[in-house]
C-alpha positions as CSV (number, residue, x, y, z in Angstrom):
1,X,0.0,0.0,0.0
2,X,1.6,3.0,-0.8
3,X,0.9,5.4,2.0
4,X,1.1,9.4,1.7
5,X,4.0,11.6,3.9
6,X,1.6,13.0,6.4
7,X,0.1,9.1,6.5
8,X,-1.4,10.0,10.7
9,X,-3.2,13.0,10.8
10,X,-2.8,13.9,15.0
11,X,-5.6,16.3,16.4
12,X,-5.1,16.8,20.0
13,X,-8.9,18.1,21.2
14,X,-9.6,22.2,21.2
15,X,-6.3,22.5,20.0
16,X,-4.7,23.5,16.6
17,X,-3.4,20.5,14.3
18,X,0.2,19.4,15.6
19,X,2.9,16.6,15.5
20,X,3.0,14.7,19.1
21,X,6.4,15.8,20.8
22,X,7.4,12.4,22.1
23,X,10.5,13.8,24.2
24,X,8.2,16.9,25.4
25,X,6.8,15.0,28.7
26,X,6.7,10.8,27.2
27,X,4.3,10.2,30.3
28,X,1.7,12.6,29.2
29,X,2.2,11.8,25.4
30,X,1.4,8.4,26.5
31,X,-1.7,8.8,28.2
32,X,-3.9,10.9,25.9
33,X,-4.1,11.1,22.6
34,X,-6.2,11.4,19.6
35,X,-4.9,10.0,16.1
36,X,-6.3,9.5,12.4
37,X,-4.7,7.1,10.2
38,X,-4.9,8.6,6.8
39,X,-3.4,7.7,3.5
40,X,-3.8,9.1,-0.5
41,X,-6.2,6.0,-1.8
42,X,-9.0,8.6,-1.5
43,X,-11.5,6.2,-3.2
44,X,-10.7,3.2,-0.5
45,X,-12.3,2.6,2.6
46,X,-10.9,1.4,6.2
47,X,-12.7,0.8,9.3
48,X,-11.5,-1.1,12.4
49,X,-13.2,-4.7,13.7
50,X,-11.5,-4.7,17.0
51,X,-8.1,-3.4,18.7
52,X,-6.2,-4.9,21.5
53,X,-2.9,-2.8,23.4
54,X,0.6,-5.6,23.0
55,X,3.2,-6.1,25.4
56,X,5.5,-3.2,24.0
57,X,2.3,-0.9,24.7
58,X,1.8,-0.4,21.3
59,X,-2.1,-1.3,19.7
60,X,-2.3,-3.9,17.3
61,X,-5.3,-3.2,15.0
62,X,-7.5,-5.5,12.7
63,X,-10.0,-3.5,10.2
64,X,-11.3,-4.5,6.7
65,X,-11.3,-2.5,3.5
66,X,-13.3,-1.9,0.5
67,X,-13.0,-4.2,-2.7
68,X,-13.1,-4.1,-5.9
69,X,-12.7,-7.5,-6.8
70,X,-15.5,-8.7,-4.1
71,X,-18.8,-7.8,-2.3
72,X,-17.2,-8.8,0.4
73,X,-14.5,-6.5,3.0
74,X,-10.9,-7.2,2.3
75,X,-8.8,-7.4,5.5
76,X,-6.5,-5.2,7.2
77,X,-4.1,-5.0,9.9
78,X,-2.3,-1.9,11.3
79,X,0.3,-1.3,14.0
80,X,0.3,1.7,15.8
81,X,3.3,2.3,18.5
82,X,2.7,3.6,22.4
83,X,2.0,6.6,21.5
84,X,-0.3,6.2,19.1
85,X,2.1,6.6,15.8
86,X,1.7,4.9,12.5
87,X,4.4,1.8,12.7
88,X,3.4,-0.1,9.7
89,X,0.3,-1.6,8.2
90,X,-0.5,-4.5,5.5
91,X,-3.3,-5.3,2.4
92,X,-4.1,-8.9,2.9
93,X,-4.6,-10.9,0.2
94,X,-7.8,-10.0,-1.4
95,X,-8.5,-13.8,-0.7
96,X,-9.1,-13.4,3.2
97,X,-12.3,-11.7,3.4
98,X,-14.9,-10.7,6.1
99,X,-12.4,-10.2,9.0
100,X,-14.5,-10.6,12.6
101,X,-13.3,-9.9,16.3
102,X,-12.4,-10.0,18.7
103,X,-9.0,-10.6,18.4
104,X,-7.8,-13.4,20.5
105,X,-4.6,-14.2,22.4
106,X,-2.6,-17.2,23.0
107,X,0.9,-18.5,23.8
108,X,2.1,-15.0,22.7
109,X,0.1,-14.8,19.9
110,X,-2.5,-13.0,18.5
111,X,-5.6,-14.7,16.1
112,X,-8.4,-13.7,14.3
113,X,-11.3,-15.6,11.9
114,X,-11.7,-14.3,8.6
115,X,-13.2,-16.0,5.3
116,X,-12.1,-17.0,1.8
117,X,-13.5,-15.2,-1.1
118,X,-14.0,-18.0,-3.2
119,X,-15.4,-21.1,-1.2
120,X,-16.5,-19.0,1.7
121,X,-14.4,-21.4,3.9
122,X,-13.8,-19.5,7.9
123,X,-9.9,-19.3,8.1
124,X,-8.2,-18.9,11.8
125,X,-4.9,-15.8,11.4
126,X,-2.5,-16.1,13.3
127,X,-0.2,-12.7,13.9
128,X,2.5,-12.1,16.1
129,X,2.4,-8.8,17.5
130,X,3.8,-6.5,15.1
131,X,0.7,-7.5,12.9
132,X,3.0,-10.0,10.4
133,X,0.7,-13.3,9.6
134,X,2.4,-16.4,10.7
135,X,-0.2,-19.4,10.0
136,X,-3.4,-19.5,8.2
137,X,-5.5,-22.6,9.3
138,X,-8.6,-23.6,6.9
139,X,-11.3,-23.8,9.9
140,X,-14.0,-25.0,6.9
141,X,-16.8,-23.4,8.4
142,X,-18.6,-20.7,6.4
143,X,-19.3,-17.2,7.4
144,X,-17.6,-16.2,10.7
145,X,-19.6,-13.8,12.2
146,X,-18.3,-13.0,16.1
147,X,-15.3,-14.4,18.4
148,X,-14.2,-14.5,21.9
149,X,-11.7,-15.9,24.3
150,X,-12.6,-19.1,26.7
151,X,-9.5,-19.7,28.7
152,X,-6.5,-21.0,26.3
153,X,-9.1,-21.6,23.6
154,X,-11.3,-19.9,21.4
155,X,-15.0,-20.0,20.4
156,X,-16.5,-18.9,16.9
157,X,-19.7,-17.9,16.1
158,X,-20.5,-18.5,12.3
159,X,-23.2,-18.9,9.7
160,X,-23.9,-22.3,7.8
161,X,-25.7,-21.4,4.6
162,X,-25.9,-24.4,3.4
163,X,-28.0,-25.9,6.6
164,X,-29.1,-22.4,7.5
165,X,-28.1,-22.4,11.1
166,X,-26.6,-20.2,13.8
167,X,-23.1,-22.2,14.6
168,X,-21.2,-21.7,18.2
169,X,-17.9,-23.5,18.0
170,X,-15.0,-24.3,20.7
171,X,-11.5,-24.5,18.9
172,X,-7.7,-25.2,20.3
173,X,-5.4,-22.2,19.3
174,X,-4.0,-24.8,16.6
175,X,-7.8,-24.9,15.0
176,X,-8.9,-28.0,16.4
177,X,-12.7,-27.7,16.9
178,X,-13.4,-29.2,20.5
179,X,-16.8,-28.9,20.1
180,X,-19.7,-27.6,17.9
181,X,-23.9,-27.0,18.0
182,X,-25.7,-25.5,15.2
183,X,-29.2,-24.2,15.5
184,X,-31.8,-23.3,13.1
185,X,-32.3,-19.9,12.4
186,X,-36.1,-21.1,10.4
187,X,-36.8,-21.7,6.9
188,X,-37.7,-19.4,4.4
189,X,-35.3,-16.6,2.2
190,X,-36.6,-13.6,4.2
191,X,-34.7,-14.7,7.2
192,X,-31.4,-15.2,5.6
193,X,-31.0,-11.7,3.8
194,X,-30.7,-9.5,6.6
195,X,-27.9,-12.1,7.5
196,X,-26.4,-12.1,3.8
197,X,-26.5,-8.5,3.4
198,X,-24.9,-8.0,7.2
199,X,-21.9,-10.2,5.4
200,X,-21.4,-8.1,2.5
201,X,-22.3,-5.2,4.6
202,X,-25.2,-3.8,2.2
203,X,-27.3,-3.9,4.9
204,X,-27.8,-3.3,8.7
205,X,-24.5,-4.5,11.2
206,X,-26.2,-7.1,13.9
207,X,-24.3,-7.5,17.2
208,X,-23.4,-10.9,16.7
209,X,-21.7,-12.1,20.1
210,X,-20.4,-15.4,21.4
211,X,-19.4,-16.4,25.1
212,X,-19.1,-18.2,28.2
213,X,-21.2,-17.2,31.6
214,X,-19.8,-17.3,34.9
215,X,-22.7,-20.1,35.3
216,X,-20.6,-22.5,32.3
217,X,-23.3,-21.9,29.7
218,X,-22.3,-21.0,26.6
219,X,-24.7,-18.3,24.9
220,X,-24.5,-16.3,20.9
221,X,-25.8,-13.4,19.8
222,X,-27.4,-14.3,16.7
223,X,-30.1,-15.5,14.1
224,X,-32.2,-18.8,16.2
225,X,-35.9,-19.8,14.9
226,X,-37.0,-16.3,12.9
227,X,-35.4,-13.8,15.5
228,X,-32.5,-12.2,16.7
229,X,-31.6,-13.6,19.8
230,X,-29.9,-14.4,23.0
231,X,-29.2,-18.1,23.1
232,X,-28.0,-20.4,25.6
233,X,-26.6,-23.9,25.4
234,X,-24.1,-26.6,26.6
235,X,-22.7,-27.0,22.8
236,X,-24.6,-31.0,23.7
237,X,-28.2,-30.7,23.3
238,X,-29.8,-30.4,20.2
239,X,-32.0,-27.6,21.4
240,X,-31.1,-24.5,23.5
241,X,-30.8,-24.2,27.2
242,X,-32.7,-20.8,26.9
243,X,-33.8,-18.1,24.7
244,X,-33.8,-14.3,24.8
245,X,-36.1,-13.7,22.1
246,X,-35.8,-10.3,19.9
247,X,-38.7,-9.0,17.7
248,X,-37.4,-10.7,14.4
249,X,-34.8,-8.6,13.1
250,X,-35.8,-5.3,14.5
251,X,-35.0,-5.7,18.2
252,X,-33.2,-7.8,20.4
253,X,-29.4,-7.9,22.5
254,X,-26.6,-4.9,21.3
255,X,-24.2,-6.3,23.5
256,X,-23.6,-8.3,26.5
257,X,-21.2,-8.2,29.4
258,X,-21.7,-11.4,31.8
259,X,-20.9,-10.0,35.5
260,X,-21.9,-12.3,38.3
261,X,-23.9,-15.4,38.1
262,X,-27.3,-15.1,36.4
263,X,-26.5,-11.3,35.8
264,X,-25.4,-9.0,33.0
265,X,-24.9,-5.7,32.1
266,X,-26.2,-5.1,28.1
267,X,-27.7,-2.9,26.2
268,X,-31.1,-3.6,23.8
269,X,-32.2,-2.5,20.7
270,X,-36.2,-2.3,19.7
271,X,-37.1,-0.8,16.3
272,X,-34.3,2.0,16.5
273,X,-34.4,3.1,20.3
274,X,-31.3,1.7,22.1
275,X,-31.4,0.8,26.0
276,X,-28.9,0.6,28.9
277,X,-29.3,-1.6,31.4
278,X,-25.9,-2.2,33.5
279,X,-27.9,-5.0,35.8
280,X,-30.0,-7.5,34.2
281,X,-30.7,-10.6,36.0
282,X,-31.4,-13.0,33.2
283,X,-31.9,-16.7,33.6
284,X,-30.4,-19.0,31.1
285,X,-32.5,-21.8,31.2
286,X,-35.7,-19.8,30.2
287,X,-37.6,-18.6,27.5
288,X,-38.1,-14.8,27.7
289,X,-38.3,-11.1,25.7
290,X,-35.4,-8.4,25.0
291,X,-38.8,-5.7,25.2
292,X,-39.4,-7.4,29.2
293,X,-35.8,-5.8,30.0
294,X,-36.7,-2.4,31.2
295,X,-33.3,-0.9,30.6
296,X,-32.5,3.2,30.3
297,X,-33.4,4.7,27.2
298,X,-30.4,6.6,25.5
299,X,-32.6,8.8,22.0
300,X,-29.0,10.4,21.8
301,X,-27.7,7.2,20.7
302,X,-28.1,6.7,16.4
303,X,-30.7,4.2,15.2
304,X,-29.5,0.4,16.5
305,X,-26.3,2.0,17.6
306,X,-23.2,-0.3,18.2
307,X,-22.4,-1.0,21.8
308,X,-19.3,-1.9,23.6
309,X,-19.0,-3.1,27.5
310,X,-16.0,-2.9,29.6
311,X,-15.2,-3.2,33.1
312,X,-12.9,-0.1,34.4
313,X,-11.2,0.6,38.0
314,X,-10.5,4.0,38.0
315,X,-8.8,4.7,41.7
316,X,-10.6,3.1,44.3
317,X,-13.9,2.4,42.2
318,X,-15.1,0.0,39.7
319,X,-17.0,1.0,36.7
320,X,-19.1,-0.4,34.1
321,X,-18.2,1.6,30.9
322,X,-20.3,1.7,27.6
323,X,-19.2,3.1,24.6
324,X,-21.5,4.1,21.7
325,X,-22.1,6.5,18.8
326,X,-23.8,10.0,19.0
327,X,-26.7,11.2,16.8
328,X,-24.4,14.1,16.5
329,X,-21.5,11.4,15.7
330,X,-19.4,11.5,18.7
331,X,-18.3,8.7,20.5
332,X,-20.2,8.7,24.0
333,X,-19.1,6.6,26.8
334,X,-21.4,6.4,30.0
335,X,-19.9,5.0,33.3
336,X,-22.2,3.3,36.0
337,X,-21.0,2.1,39.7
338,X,-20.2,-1.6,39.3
339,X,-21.4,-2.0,43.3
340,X,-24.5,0.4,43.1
341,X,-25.3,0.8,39.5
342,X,-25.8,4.0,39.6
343,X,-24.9,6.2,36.8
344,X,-21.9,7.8,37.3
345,X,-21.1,10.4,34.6
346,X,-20.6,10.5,30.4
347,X,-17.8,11.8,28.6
348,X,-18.1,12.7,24.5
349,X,-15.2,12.4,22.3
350,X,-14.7,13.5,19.1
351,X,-15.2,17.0,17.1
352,X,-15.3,18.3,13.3
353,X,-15.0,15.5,12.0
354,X,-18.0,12.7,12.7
355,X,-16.4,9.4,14.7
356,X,-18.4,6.1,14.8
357,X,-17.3,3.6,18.1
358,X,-15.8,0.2,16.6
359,X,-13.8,-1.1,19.7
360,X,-12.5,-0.4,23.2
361,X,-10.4,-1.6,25.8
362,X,-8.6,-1.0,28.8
363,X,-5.2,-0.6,29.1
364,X,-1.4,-1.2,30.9
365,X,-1.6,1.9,32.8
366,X,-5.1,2.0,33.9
367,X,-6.5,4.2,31.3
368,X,-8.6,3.6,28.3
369,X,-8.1,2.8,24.0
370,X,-10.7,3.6,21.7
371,X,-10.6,2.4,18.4
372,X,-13.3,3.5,15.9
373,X,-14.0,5.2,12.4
374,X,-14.1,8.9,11.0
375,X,-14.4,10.5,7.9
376,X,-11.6,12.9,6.3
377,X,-13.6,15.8,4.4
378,X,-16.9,14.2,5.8
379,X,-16.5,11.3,2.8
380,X,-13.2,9.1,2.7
381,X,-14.0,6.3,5.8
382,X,-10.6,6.3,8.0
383,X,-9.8,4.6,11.2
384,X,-9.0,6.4,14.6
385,X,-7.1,5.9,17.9
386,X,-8.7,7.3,21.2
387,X,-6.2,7.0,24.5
388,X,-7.6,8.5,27.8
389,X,-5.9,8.2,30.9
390,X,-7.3,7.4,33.6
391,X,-7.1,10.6,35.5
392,X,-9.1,11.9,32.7
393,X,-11.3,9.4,33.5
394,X,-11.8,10.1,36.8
395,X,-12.7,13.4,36.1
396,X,-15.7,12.6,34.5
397,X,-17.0,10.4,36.5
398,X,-18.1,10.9,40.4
C-alpha cells in the first residue's frame, strides 16, 4: 500500500493540528491522545473490527477495507506504536475476506477468523504482535460472524448457509474444533437476507456475540428460529438451554457483558431506540423477551447504535463503561458504579470530523483505547485511535 507523507493525521482536542512531541513530557504523550490514520487512496475505505494494546504498549489493529474484486470486505491489519504513531500496516490478500473480532490471544500470539472469497471457507490468522501473519489454518466453516476468548481456547460464532443455522464452536489455538452445535435460524429466504446483506455489509450491522457465563453456559448473539436472539446452550443438546427472544430482526441484544452469576450488564435495541441496562438478571434456562428488560433509554444514541461493555477501576472504584455513537457522531461513553449501578457520569469524544465507536479496551496503565471510524472531508471512511488516561477518566465520573 503506498501510503502518503503525512500518512497519521494527530488532532489533539480544542487545539490547533500538531505533531505529538514524544520527548516533550513521554508520560503525558502516553496517556492521551487522539490520532487519524490517513493515506492518498481517496476512493478506499478502512474501518476497524476490534483493537487490543501488545506487550510493547503499542495497539495492534485488525480493520477491513473496501474491494473491488469482491462484495465482500478485504482485510486489514495496522500497527500503531505507544504513542499512538503509525508503525506499519499490511493489504491482505484480497482472498481473506470478512475479517470478525475479537481478536484473541494465545501462547504470545494473536488470532483472528476471517473467510475466503472463493469457497467461503472460515480461516483462523495467526499474527505475532507487530501484525506480520504467521499461519493461516482452513477452519472450513462458512461465514464467521463473532469471536471470543474461553481460557486457552477460542469459540466462533458462524453462519452455515448451506444448513441455514446459527453455529457456536469451541476450537484449540492450533484450530482444532473441540466442540460444535448448530441451531436453526427457520426456513424461508426472508430470514437469511438481513444475515447475507450483514456479510457483505449492504445492509444493517447485527451485534453478533459469542461467550461463556460465569454459570458455564455458553450463549450467541445471533439468528435462532426467525429472530434475533440471545441463546444459551451446553454445545450438547440439540435444542437451547434458553432463549432471549428479539422481535425478528428489528430488536433484540446490542451487547452483553456477563458480571456475576445469572446477571449482565447489556444494552437492547427495539425498532431503532437503544437501552442501557448495566444490571440485568437474566436466567439462562428460560424462554423470555429483549422488550421485558426495562433498561434506560439513550434517544442520543443513532438508530441500533453499536455498543461496547468494559469493566474499568478508576482509583478506588469499579465501573461499568459503555461506549456508543452519537446522533451528532461523537463517540459517548457512559460510566455506571459496578457495586450500586448507579450512573456515574458520560464523557463525548470527538469534534469536526464525525467518529463512529468500533472497539474499546482497557489498558497497561489503567487508562482507556478507543478504536473507531471517522471520515476525512466528511466522505473518505478512515480509522481512529482514542487514548484516555485514567485521570481523565476520573474526572468525568463521580
Amino acid at each position: 500500500m503506498q501510503l502518503s507523507l503525512n500518512h497519521i493525521l494527530f488532532i489533539v482536542a480544542a487545539f490547533a493540528f500538531t505533531r505529538c512531541a514524544n520527548d516533550s513530557d513521554p508520560a503525558a504523550d502516553k496517556s492521551n491522545f487522539t490520532r487519524i490514520f490517513d493515506n492518498n487512496q481517496f476512493n478506499a475505505s478502512y474501518y476497524p473490527v476490534d483493537m487490543v494494546q501488545t506487550p510493547d504498549g503499542g495497539y495492534l489493529i485488525l480493520g477491513g477495507r473496501s474491494l473491488t474484486s469482491s462484495s465482500f470486505s478485504g482485510t486489514y491489519i495496522m500497527k500503531a506504536d505507544p504513542f499512538g504513531n503509525f508503525v506499519s500496516a499490511q493489504e491482505v490478500d484480497e482472498n481473506l475476506v470478512d475479517p470478525v473480532g475479537n481478536i484473541l490471544v494465545a501462547n504470545g500470539k494473536y488470532y483472528f477468523f476471517c473467510m475466503t472469497a472463493v469457497g467461503l471457507q472460515t480461516q483462523m490468522i495467526e499474527l505475532d504482535a507487530m501484525g506480520a501473519i504467521t499461519n493461516q489454518i482452513d477452519i472450513g466453516a462458512s461465514y464467521p460472524a463473532a469471536a471470543s476468548q474461553e481460557g486457552n481456547n477460542f469459540l466462533l460464532l458462524s453462519y452455515d448457509n448451506t444448513n441455514k443455522l446459527s453455529v457456536v464452536s469451541k476450537l484449540s489455538p492450533d484450530g482444532n474444533i473441540i466442540q460444535s452445535r448448530g441451531y436453526t435460524i427457520g426456513a424461508g429466504s426472508d430470514v437469511e437476507a438481513p444475515i447475507i446483506a450483514h456479510f457483505v455489509r449492504s445492509g444493517r450491522q447485527f451485534p453478533f456475540q459469542v461467550g461463556k457465563n460465569p454459570d458455564g453456559q455458553y450463549f450467541f448473539n445471533g439468528f435462532y428460529n426467525y429472530t434475533f436472539s440471545l441463546v444459551f446452550t451446553d454445545l450438547a443438546a440439540g435444542n437451547p438451554l434458553g432463549v432471549v427472544q428479539g422481535q425478528q430482526n428489528n430488536g433484540g441484544m446490542s451487547a452483553i457483558l456477563p458480571l456475576d452469576r445469572g446477571t449482565y450488564s447489556v444494552a437492547t435495541f427495539n425498532f431503532g431506540d437503544n437501552y442501557l441496562l448495566p444490571s440485568a438478571t437474566i436466567n439462562g434456562s428460560n424462554v423470555s423477551s429483549a422488550t421485558d428488560l426495562p433498561g434506560n433509554s439513550f434517544p442520543e444514541l443513532v438508530t441500533n447504535a453499536k455498543v461496547k461493555i468494559v469493566l474499568m477501576t478508576l482509583g478506588t472504584k469499579n465501573y461499568i463503561l459503555y461506549g456508543s455513537t452519537t446522533k451528532s457522531k461523537q463517540i459517548a461513553l457512559y460510566a455506571y458504579d459496578k457495586t450500586s449501578f448507579k450512573f456515574s457520569g458520560s464523557k463525548y469524544l470527538g469534534f469536526s470530523n464525525p467518529f463512529e465507536i468500533a472497539s474499546m479496551t482497557s489498558t497497561a496503565d489503567g487508562g482507556l483505547a478507543i478504536c473507531g471510524t471517522t471520515y476525512v472531508a466528511g466522505r473518505f471512511p478512515r480509522i481512529c485511535l482514542f487514548k484516555i488516561s485514567s485521570t481523565t477518566l476520573q474526572g468525568s465520573f463521580n
